[in-house]
C-alpha atoms as an extended CHARMM CRD file, in Angstrom:
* protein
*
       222  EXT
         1         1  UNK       CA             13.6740000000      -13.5310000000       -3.4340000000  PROA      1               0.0000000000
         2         2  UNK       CA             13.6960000000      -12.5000000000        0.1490000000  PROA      2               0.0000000000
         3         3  UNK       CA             13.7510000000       -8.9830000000        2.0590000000  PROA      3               0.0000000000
         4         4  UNK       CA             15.8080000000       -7.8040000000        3.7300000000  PROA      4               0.0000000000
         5         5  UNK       CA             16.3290000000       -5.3850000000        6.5240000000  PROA      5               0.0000000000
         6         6  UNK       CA             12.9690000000       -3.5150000000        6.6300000000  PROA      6               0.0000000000
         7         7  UNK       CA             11.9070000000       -5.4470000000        3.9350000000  PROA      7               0.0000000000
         8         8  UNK       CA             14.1590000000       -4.1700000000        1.5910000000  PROA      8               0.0000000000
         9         9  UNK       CA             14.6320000000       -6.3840000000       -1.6410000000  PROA      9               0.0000000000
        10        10  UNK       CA             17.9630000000       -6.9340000000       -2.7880000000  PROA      10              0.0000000000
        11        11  UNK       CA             17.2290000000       -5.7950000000       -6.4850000000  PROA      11              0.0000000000
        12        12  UNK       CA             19.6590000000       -7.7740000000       -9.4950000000  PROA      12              0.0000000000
        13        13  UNK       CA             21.0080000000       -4.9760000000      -12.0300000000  PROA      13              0.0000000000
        14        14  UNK       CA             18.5290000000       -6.4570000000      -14.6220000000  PROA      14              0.0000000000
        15        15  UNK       CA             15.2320000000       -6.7500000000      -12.1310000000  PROA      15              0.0000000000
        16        16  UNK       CA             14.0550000000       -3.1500000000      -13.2930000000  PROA      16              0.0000000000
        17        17  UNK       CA             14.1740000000       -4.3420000000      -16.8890000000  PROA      17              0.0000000000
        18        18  UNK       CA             11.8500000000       -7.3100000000      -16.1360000000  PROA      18              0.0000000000
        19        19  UNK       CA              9.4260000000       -5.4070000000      -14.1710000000  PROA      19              0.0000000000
        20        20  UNK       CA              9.0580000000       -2.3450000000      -16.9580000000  PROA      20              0.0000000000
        21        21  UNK       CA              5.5140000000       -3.5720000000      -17.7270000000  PROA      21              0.0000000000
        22        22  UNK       CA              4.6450000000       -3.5150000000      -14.1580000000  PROA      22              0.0000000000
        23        23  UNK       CA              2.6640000000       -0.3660000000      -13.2130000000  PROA      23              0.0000000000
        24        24  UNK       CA              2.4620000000        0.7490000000       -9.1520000000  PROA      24              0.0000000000
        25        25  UNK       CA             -0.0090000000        2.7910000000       -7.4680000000  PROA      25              0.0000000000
        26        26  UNK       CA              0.8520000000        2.8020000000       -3.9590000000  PROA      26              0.0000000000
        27        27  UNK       CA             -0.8230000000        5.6520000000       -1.5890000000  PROA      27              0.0000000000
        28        28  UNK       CA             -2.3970000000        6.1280000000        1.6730000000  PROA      28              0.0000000000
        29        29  UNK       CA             -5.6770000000        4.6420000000        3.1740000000  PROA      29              0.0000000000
        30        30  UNK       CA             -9.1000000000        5.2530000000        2.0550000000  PROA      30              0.0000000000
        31        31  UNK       CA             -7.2420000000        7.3100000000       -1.1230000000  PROA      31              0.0000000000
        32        32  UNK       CA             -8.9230000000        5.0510000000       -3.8160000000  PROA      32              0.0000000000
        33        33  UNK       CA             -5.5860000000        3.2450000000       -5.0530000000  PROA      33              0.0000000000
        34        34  UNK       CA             -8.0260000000       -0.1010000000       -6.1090000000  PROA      34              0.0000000000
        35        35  UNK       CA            -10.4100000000        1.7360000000       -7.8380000000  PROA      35              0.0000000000
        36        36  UNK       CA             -8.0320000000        4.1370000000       -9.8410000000  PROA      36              0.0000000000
        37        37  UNK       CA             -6.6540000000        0.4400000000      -10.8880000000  PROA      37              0.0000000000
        38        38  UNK       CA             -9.1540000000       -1.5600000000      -11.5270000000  PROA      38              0.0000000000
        39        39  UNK       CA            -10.5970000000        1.4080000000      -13.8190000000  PROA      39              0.0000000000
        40        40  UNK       CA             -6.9460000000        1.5900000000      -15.8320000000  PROA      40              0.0000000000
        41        41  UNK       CA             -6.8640000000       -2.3950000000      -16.0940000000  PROA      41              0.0000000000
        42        42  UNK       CA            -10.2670000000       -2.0520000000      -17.5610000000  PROA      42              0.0000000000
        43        43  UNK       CA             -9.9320000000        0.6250000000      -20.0530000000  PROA      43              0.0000000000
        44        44  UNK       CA             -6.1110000000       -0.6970000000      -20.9840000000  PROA      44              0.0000000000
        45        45  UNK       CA             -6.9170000000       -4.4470000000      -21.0650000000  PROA      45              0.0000000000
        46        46  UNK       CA             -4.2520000000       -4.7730000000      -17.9680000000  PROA      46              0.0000000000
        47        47  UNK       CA             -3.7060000000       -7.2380000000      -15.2810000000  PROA      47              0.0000000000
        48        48  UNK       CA             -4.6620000000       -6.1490000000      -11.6110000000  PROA      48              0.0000000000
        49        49  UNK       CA             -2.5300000000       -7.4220000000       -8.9100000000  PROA      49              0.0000000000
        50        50  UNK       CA             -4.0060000000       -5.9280000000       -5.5590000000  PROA      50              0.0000000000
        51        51  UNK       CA             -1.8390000000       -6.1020000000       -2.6260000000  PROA      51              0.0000000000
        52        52  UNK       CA             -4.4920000000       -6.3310000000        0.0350000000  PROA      52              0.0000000000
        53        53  UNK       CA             -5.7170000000       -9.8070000000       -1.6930000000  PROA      53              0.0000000000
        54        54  UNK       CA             -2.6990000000      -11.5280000000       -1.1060000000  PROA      54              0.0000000000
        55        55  UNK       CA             -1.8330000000      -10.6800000000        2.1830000000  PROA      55              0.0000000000
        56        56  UNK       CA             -3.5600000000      -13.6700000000        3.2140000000  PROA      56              0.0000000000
        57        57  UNK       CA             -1.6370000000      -15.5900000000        1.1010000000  PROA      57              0.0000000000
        58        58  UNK       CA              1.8970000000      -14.0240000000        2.0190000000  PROA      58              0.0000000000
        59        59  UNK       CA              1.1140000000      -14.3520000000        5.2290000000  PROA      59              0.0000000000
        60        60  UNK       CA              1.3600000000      -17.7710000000        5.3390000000  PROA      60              0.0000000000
        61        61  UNK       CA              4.5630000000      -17.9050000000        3.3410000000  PROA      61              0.0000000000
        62        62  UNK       CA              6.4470000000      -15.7090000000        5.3200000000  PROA      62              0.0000000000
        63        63  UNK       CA              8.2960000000      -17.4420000000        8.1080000000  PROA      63              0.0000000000
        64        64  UNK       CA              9.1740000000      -15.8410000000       11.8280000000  PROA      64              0.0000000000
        65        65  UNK       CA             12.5870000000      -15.3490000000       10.5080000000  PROA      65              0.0000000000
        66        66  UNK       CA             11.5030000000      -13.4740000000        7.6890000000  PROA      66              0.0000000000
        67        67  UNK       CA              8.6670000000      -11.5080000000        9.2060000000  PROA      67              0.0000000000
        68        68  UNK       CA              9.1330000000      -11.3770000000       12.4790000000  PROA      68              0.0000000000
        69        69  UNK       CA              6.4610000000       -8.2470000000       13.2240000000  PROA      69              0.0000000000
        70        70  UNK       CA              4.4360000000      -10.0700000000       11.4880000000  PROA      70              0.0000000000
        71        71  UNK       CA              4.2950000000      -12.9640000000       12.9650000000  PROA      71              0.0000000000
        72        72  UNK       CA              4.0320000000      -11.3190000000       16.5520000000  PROA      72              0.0000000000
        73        73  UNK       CA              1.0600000000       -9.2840000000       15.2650000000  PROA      73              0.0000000000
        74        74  UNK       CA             -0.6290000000      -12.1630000000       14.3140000000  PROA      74              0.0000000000
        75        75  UNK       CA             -0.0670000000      -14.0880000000       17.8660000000  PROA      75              0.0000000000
        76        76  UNK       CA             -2.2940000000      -10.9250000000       19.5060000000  PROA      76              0.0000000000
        77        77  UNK       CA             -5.4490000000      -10.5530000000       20.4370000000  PROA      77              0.0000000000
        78        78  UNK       CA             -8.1500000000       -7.9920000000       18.9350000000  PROA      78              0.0000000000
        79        79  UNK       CA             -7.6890000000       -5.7480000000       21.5480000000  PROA      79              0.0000000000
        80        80  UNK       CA             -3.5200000000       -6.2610000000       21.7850000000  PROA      80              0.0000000000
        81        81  UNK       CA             -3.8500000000       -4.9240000000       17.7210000000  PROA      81              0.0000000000
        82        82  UNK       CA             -5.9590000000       -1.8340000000       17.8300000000  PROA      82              0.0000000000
        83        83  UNK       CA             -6.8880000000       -0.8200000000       21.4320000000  PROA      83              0.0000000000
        84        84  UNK       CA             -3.7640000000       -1.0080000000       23.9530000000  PROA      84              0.0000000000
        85        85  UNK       CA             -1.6500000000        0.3810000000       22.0890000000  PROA      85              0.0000000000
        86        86  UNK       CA             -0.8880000000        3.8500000000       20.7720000000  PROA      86              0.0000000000
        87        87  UNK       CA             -1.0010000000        4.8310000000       17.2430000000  PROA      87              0.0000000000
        88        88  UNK       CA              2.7150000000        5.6470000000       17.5290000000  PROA      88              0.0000000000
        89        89  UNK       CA              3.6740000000        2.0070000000       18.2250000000  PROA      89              0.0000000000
        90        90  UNK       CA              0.6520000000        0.6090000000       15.7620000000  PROA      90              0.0000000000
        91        91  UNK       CA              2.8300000000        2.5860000000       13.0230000000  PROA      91              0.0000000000
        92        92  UNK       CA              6.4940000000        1.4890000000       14.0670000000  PROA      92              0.0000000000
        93        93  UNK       CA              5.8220000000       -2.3170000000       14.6690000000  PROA      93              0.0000000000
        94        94  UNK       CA              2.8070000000       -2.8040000000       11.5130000000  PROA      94              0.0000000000
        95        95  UNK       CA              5.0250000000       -5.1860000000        9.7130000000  PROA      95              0.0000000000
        96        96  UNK       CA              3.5410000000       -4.1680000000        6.2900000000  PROA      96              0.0000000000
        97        97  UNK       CA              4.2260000000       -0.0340000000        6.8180000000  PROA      97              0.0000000000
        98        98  UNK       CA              7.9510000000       -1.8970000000        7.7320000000  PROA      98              0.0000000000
        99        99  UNK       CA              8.1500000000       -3.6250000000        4.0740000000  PROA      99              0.0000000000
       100       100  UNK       CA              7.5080000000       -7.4680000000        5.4220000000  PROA      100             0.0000000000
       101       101  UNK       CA              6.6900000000       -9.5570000000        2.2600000000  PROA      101             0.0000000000
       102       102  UNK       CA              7.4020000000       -7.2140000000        0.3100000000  PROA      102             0.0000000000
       103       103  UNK       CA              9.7960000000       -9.3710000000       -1.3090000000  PROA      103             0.0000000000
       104       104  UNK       CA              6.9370000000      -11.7900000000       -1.9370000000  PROA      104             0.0000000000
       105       105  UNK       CA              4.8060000000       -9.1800000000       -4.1140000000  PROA      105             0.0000000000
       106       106  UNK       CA              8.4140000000       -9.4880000000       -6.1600000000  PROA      106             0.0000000000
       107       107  UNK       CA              7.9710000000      -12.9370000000       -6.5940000000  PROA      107             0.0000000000
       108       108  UNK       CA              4.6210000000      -12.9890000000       -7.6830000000  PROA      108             0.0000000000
       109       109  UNK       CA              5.0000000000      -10.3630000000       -9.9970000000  PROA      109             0.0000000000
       110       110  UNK       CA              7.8840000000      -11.8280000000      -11.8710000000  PROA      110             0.0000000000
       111       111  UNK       CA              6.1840000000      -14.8360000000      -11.7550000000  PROA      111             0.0000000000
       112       112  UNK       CA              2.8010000000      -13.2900000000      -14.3120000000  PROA      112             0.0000000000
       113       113  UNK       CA              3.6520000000      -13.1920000000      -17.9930000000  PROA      113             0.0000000000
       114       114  UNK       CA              5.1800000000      -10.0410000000      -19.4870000000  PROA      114             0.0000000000
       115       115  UNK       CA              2.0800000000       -9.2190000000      -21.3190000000  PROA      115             0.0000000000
       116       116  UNK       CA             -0.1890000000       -7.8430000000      -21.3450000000  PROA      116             0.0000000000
       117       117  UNK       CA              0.9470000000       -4.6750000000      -18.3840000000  PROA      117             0.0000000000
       118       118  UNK       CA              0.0710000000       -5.3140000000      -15.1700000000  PROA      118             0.0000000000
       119       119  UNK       CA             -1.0540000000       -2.6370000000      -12.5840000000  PROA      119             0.0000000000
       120       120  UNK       CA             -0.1110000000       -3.3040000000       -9.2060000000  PROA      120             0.0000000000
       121       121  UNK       CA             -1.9620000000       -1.2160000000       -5.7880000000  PROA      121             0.0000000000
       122       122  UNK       CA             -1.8560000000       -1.2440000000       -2.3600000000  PROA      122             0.0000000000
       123       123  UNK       CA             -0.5590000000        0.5070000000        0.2520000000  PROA      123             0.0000000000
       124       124  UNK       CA              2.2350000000       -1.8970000000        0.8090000000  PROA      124             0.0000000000
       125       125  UNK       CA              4.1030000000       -0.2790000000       -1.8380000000  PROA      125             0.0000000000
       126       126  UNK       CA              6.6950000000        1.7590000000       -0.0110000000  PROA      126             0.0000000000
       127       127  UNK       CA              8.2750000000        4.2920000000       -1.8750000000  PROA      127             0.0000000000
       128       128  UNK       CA             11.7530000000        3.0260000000       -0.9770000000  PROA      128             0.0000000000
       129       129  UNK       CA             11.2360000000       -0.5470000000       -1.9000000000  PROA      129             0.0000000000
       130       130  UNK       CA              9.6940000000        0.6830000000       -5.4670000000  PROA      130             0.0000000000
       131       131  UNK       CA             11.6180000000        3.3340000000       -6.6170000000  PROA      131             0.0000000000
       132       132  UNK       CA             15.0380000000        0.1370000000       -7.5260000000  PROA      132             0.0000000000
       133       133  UNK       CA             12.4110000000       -1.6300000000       -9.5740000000  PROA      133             0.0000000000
       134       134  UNK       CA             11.7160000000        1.5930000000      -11.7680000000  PROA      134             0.0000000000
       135       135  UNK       CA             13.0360000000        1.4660000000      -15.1230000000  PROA      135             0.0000000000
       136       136  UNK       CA             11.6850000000        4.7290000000      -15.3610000000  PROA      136             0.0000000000
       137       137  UNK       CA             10.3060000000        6.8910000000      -12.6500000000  PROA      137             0.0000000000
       138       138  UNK       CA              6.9610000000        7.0940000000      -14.6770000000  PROA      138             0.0000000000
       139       139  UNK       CA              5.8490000000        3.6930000000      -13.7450000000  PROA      139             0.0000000000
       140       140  UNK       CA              4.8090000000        4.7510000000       -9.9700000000  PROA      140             0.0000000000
       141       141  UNK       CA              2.6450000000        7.0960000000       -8.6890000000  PROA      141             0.0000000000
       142       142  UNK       CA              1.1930000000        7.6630000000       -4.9850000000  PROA      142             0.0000000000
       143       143  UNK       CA             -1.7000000000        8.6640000000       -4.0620000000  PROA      143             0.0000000000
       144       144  UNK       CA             -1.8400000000       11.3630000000       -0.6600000000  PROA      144             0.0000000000
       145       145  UNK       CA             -5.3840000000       11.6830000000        0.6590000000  PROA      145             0.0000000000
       146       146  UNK       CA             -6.1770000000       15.0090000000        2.2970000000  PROA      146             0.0000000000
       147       147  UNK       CA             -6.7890000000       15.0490000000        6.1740000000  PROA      147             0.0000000000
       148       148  UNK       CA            -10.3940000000       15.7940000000        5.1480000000  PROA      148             0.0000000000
       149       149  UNK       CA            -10.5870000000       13.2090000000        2.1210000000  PROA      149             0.0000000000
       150       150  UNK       CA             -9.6090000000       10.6750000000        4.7690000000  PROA      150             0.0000000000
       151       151  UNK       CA            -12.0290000000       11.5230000000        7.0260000000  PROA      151             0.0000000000
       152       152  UNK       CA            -14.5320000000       11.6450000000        4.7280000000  PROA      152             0.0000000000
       153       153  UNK       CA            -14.3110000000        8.1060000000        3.4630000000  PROA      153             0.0000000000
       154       154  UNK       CA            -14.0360000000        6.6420000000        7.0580000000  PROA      154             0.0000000000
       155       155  UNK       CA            -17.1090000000        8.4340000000        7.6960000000  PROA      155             0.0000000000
       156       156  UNK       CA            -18.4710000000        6.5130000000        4.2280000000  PROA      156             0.0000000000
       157       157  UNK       CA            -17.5950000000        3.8700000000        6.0140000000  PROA      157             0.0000000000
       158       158  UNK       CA            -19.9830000000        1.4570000000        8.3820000000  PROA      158             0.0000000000
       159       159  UNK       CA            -17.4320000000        2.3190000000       11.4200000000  PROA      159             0.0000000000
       160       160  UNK       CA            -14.4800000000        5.0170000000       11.5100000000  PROA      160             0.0000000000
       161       161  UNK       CA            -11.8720000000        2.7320000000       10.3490000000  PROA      161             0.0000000000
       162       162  UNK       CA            -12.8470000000       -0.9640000000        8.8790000000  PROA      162             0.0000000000
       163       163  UNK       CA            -15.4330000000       -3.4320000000       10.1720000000  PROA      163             0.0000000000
       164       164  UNK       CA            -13.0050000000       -5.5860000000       12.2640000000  PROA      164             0.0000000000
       165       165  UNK       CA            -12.5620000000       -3.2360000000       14.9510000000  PROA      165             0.0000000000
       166       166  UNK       CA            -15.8290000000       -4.3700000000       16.2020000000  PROA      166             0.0000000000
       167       167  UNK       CA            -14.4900000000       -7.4900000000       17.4230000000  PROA      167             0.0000000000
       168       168  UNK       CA            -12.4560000000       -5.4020000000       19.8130000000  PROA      168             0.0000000000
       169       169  UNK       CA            -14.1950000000       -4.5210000000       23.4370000000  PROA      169             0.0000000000
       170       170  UNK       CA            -13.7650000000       -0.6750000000       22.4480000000  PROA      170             0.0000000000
       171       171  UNK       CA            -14.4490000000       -0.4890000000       18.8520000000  PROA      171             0.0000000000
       172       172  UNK       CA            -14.3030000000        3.6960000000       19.0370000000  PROA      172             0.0000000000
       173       173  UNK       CA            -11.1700000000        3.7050000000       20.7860000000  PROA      173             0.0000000000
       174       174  UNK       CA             -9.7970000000        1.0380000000       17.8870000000  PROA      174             0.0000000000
       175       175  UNK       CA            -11.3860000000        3.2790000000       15.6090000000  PROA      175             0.0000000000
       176       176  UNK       CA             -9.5760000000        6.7850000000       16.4710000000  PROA      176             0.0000000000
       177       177  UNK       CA             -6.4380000000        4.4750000000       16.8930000000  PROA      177             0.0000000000
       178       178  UNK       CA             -6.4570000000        3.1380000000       13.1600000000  PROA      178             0.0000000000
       179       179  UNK       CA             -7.2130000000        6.5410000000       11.8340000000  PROA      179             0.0000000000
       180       180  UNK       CA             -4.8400000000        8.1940000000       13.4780000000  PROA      180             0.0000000000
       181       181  UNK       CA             -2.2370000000        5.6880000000       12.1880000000  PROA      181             0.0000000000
       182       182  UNK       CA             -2.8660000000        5.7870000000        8.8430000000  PROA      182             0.0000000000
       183       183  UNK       CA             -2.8480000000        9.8960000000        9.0080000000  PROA      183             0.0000000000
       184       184  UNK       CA              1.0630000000        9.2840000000       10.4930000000  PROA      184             0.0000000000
       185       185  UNK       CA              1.6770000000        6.2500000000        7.5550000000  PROA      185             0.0000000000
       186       186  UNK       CA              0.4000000000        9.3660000000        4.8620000000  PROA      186             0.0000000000
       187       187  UNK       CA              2.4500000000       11.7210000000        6.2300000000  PROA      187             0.0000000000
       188       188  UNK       CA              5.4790000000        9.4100000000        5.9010000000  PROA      188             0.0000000000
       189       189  UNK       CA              4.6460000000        8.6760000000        2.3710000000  PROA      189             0.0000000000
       190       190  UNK       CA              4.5530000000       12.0040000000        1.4200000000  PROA      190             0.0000000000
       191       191  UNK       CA              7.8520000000       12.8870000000        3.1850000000  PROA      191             0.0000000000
       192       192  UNK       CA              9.4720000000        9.3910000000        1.8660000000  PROA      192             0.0000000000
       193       193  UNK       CA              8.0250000000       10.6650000000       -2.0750000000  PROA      193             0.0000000000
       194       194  UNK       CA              9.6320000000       13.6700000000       -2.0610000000  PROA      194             0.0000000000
       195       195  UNK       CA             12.7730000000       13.0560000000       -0.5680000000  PROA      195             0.0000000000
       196       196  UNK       CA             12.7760000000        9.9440000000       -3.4240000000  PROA      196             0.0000000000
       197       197  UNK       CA             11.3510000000       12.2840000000       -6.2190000000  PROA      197             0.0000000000
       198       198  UNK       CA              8.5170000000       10.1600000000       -6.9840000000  PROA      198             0.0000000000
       199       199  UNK       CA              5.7290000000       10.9860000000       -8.4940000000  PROA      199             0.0000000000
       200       200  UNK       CA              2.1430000000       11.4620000000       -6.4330000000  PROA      200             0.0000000000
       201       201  UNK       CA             -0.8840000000       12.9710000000       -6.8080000000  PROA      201             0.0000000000
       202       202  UNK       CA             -3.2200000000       14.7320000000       -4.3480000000  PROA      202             0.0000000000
       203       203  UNK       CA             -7.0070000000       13.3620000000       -3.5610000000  PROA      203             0.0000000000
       204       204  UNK       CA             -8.8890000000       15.5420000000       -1.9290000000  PROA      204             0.0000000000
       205       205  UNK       CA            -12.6580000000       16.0000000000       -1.3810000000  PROA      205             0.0000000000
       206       206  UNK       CA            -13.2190000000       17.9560000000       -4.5040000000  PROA      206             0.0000000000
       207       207  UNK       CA            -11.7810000000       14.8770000000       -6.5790000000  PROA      207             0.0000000000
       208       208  UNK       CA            -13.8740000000       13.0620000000       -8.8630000000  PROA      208             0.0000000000
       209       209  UNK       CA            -13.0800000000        9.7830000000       -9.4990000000  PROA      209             0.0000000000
       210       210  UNK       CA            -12.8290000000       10.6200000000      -12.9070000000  PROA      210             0.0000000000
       211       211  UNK       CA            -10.1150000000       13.6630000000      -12.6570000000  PROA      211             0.0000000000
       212       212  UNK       CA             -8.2730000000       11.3250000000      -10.3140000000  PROA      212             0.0000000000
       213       213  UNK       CA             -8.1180000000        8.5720000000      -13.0390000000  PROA      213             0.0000000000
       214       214  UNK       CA             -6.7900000000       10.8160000000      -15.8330000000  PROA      214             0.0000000000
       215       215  UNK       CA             -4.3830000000       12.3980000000      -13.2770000000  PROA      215             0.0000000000
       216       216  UNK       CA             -3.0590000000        9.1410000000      -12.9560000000  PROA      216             0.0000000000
       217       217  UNK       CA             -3.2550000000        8.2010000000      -15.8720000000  PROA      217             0.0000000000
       218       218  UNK       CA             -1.0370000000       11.8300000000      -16.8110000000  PROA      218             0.0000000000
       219       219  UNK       CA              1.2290000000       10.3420000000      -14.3620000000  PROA      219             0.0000000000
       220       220  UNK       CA              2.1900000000        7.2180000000      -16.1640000000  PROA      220             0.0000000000
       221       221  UNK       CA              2.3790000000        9.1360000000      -19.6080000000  PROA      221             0.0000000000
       222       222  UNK       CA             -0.6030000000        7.0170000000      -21.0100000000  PROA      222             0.0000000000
C-alpha cells in the first residue's frame, strides 16, 4: 500500500474494518502522545506502535518517487534543515507534516495480529489520513498542547527544541526555528480536527499526566 498525493492512502471499503482494534493518538509536539500510550498499553495489556521509532526504518523504504520531500530533506545539511530556512517553508516541505510514509505505518499495522489492540502515536498521524481508517470516530484522539504547555516542555528540555540542533552552527536560531514550526503544525491540527470532527483533547500546564490519561482514555470510551 502506497500514498498518494500528500500521502494520502487509498483506503479499500473493508480497510476500516481491519484496523478497528487499532487505537491512534496523534497530537502536536512536546504534548505527551508516547507517554499517554505507553501508560494505556500498560494498564490494557495493548501493543504500542510509536511512529517516531520507525521513521528510521520507513525511511529507508520509501523511494524518491514515493517521498520525494523526503528524500531532498535528507540530501541537506544540518544547517540547510533547521537554520536557513524559515519556519514557514520548514512546515510546507517537512515530508512527514505532508503525510510521506504514511502509507507505510498502514502496512505495518495490518501486518501485527488482530489481538490483542494496538495503540498507535506520533505526530505523523494526520487527521486527514486517519479519519478513512475509523470504523468509528472513537478510535482517534489528538492531543493540542497549549502555547505555554509547549514552551514549557522545550524549556524541560536540554535545548529549546531537541538535542540535534546542536550540530547546526546556530543551535538558538535552529532552536526558535523548530519551535516555531511545530506551534504552526498545532495550529493546523487543530483547524484540520475540527473541520474533520475528530476528537482532541487539550494539554495544558495545569495537566497532570494522570487527568490527561483518563481524558483519553474518556475519549476512546474505555
Amino acid at each position: 500500500m502506497q500514498p498518494g498525493q500528500d500521502g494520502e492512502v487509498a483506503a479499500a471499503p473493508e480497510l476500516a474494518a481491519r484496523l478497528r482494534h487499532v487505537f491512534w493518538i496523534g497530537g502536536g509536539s512536546g504534548a505527551g502522545k508516547s507517554t499517554i500510550a505507553r501508560r494505556l498499553a500498560d494498564r490494557y495489556g495493548w501493543r504500542l506502535y510509536a511512529t517516531d521509532d520507525v521513521m528510521r526504518d520507513h525511511a529507508g523504504r520509501a523511494t524518491p518517487e514515493e517521498a520525494p520531500l523526503l528524500h531532498r530533506f535528507m540530501a541537506m545539511d544540518m544547517d540547510e534543515r533547521w537554520v536557513n530556512r524559515s519556519p514557514e517553508v520548514m512546515l510546507e516541505t517537512f515530508h512527514w507534516f505532508r503525510g510521506e510514509g504514511f502509507g507505510l505505518i498502514v502496512e505495518d499495522l495490518l501486518r501485527l495480529p488482530r489481538e490483542p489492540c494496538v495503540v498507535v502515536e506520533g505526530f505523523r498521524l494526520l487527521p486527514h489520513l486517519v479519519k478513512p481508517l475509523l470504523d468509528v470516530p472513537r478510535q482517534a484522539v489528538w492531543l493540542l498542547p497549549t502555547p505555554d504547555f509547549r514552551q514549557a516542555a522545550f524549556r524541560s528540555r536540554s535545548v529549546p527544541g531537541e538535542e540535534f540542533v546542536w550540530r547546526t552552527s546556530d543551535p538558538a536560531r535552529a532552536g526558535r526555528n523548530l519551535v516555531e514550526r511545530d506551534r504552526m503544525f498545532t495550529t493546523r491540527l487543530e483547524e484540520e480536527t475540527g473541520r474533520l470532527r475528530l476528537r482532541t483533547v487539550r494539554v495544558d500546564t495545569a495537566t497532570a499526566e494522570d487527568e490527561l490519561a483518563e481524558r483519553v482514555t474518556r475519549a476512546f470510551g474505555l
